[in-house]
Every structure is written in C-alpha cells, then in structure tokens.
C-alpha angles and dihedrals in degrees: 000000000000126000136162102254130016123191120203110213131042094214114116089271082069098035091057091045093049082054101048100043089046084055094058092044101250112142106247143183138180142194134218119179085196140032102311107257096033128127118034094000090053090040096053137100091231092223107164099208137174108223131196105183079120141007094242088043079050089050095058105037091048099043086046085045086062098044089053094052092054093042104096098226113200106230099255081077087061098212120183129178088219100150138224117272099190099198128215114216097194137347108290094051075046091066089039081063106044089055091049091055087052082050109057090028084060082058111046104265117129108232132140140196125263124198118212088267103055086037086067093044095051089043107025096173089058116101119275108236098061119122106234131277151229121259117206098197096201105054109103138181129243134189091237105204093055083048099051094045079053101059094042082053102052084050099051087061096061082049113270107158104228111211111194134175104036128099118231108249095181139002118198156073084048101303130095112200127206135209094268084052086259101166120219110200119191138158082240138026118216104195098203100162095122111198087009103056086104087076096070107020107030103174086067119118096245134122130187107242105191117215136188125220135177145206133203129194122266119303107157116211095012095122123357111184127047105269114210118167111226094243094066089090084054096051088032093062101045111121099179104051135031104255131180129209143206093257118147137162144201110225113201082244094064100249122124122229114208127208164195134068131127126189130184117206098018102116104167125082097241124118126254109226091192096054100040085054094057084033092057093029090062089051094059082051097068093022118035104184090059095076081065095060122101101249103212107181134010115198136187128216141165131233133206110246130183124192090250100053087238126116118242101240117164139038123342131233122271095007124091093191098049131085130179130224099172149099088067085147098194102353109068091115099052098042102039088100092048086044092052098046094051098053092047091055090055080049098056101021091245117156104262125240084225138021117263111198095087085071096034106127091222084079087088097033097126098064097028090059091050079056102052083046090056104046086047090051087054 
C-alpha cells in the first residue's frame, strides 16, 4: 500500500491530520490499533481553551480555537461555547486575573471581569468567600471522541483509508509497520501517537503524565461554564510532584465531569485512591454542593508531555520522511486542528496562520540525535 501521507495514531491528533492532508487531495491513510478516538482523546475532559502560559502556547490554542468555531459539529459531538470562568480565591489570584484579562484583551480574546459577587450569580452552587474570576467567553467544551470519529469520517469520504485494529509496530524511512507485518508506504510519515510515541520512537522528548477524572450523574443547571481555579497554571505545571487542580466542567447531558490531577512515573491505568480524594477534596473546596452529587464513574488516562510544555509539530531528526504531531500534554484537544494545519502548510508550502518554529522538533535535536547515535551504536 502506498499513499501519500500515513499517519501513524487514530487519536484526535490523527483524526485532524487525516482531515487536513484529504482536503488538500494527498492519498492518506491512517492506522489505529484500537476504536478511533480512544486513548487520550476518549480519556480527556475536551476543554477548548485558550492558554497564555507563553506566547507561542497562546499562538496555537487560539489559532485551533478558531478552527473549532468554524468546524460544523453535528450534535452527537455535543459542543458547546460555555466559556471559562478562571476563579480568584483570594486577592492576590484577583490581581493574577486582572492582568490576565489585560493580557488576552490586548490580543484579541473577548473576556471580562467578575467581582465575587457576579462570580456567585453566574456560578450559584461556588463558595461563597472567592474573590471574584475571569470569563473567557469563547472557550467551549467537545465531546472529544465524537469529535474525533468525526473528523476520520469526514476524511474517509474524500477518500482517507481507515486501518483499525491493528498496533503500530514501527514509524519511519517512509513505512509504517503493523503488528501483521502490513506495510504502509507514504511519501511522509505523520507519528501521532501521542503518550505513546515513546513506543516507537524512544529517544523523543516525551513522558507519560497519568491523570484522574470523574463523572456524576445528571444534575441540569448545576454549573454552566467550565470552572477552572487560577492556580491551576501554577499545580499543572509542577514537574516534580502529582498535583491535582479545581477543574470542572458542564457536559450538554447534565452530568458534571470533575478534574485535575497529573502524575510522572505512574504508567498503569489504576486509580489512585489517595490522589482522587485530594483531587475531589479540592473541588469541595471551591464548590460545596458537589460533594452531594452521585459520582458514577472515575477513569484514568495519560498525556504527552514534553519538558517545555510545547507540542512537537513538523518534520523529525534524521528522517527525512517522518514528521511528529505529538507531546500536546493537556491540549491535544484544543490544538489537533492547529496541529493539523501546520503540518499541511509545510505539505504544500503554503504560508502558515501561525509560526511554527516554536514546535519544530529540531528544538531538542541535539539530545534526540545523541540518542539516535546511541541506539545505532547498540
């Protein structure tokens, strides 16, 4: 089989590239060795967030933001333009959030200022004694593997062959290989196997970071905008400790789905007991009545992450066939239709929407080709 593009990961990363590349009438085809959309993309929270813990973070969320408002969902994918309400516990997070707000109006993004007052009118069920929050009136929420099934559909009927069912055994000199030994020959290679990129390739810059999330049963109207507390940038960021973070969200059924939490060096799927208590214990700190709702299911999944808290998007080390859409951490949602676009414009030689050297691979080329040289000399 050969194609002009394979893609390597049917996670919404993949999906979105599928998409991109069958618009602009390359041959593609891409492999899943499970349900397309699983994994990470199954496993998240589908927050579509603009983020500003850098200028080049800010770049792609609010460039993919954009991309998702214009994509017509049908309404299985349950998107909904809720908004982020980023909430102050006390002054100083207050002031966090006022210069955040100077920040994204200087930019473009629509978001206003909410006293403690108008923070509990918006969200009756918060405590009582926060200071007040920031509302960034274009983030929305997804159901991301609807999404994702979406995308590899549309796809698929401009002619995208779908190949499911079957692992990735190796990515690279223009073949992917599957488990059955099924070759999967292409003029570029697209690695999209997001915290398991590491499988194939193990000299990337990518680590597993574990994290817990949980559902309640229906209760309609009980929150209405994605609540996420303001240090949240601060624990999610951690890279020496677990933390766990304030992050809930309002899903279209009525059910609310209950976050953070982010864990190093955990690489199986159980549940930690002793980190879903602090997770949901910090979440009846901020919102009382929540430790009254029926919790129905508790999941675990793993996120890419890379030491600069930057995805790796454009063209790998050392082959000239392969190219890397991985290590998005927790915005692979968001950013899979950046992703996707930037990869295409390298494709075609179009001028990008956004620049793309600050998630150019070649960032870390120096380790990662120490580590090619050492894998050779084994």
């Amino acid at each position: 089989m050969h194609f002009d593009v394979g893609i390597a990961g049917g996670g919404i990363v993949g999906c979105a590239c599928a998409l991109a590349c069958a618009k602009q009438g390359f041959s593609v085809a891409l492999a899943e060795r499970d349900v397309l959309g699983s994994g990470a993309t199954a496993a998240g929270m589908g927050h579509i967030v603009v983020m500003d813990d850098s200028e080049a973070q800010f770049a792609l969320t609010r460039f993919s933001q954009q991309l998702w408002h214009a994509l017509d969902l049908p309404a299985s994918a349950e998107y909904v333009q809720a908004g982020t309400l980023w909430i102050a516990a006390d002054s100083e997070e207050m002031e966090a959030a006022e210069r955040k707000q100077l920040w994204y109006s200087a930019r473009g993004v629509p978001c206003r200022l909410l006293s403690g007052s108008q923070l509990k009118s918006e969200e009756p069920n918060l405590a009582d004694s926060l200071a007040g929050g920031l509302l960034v009136e274009e983030d929305a929420v997804v159901y991301p593997p609807v999404a994702a099934l979406e995308l590899a559909r549309r796809a698929e009927k401009l002619g995208a062959r779908l190949i499911v069912g079957q692992a990735v055994k190796s990515v690279g000199n223009g073949c992917i290989v599957l488990e059955d030994n099924t070759e999967i020959r292409a003029n570029r290679l697209i690695q999209a196997l997001g915290a398991y990129a590491t499988d194939v390739l193990p000299e990337l810059p990518v680590r597993k970071r574990k994290g817990h999330l949980v559902i309640t049963d229906r209760y309609p109207g009980f929150v209405h905008h994605q609540l996420v507390e303001l240090g949240y940038l601060k624990s999610a960021h951690s890279s020496a400790t677990d933390s766990v973070a304030f992050n809930v969200q309002p899903r279209p059924t009525g059910q609310v789905l209950i976050g953070s939490s982010r864990q190093y060096g955990a690489d199986d799927t159980t549940i930690d007991h002793e980190l879903l208590g602090r997770m949901l214990n910090r979440a009846v700190i901020y919102m009382p009545a929540i430790g009254d709702l029926n919790l129905i299911r508790v999941w675990t999944g793993f996120r890419a992450a890379t030491p600069d808290k930057l995805p790796l998007i454009g063209p790998a080390p050392r082959d000239s066939t392969l190219w890397l859409a991985t290590g998005h951490e927790g915005l692979g949602i968001t950013t899979s239709l950046a992703t996707a676009e930037l990869l295409v414009a390298a494709f075609t030689g179009k001028a990008p929407t956004i620049a793309p050297e600050p998630y150019l691979p070649m960032r870390f080329e120096r380790a990662t080709t120490q580590a090619y040289a050492t894998r050779e000399e084994l």
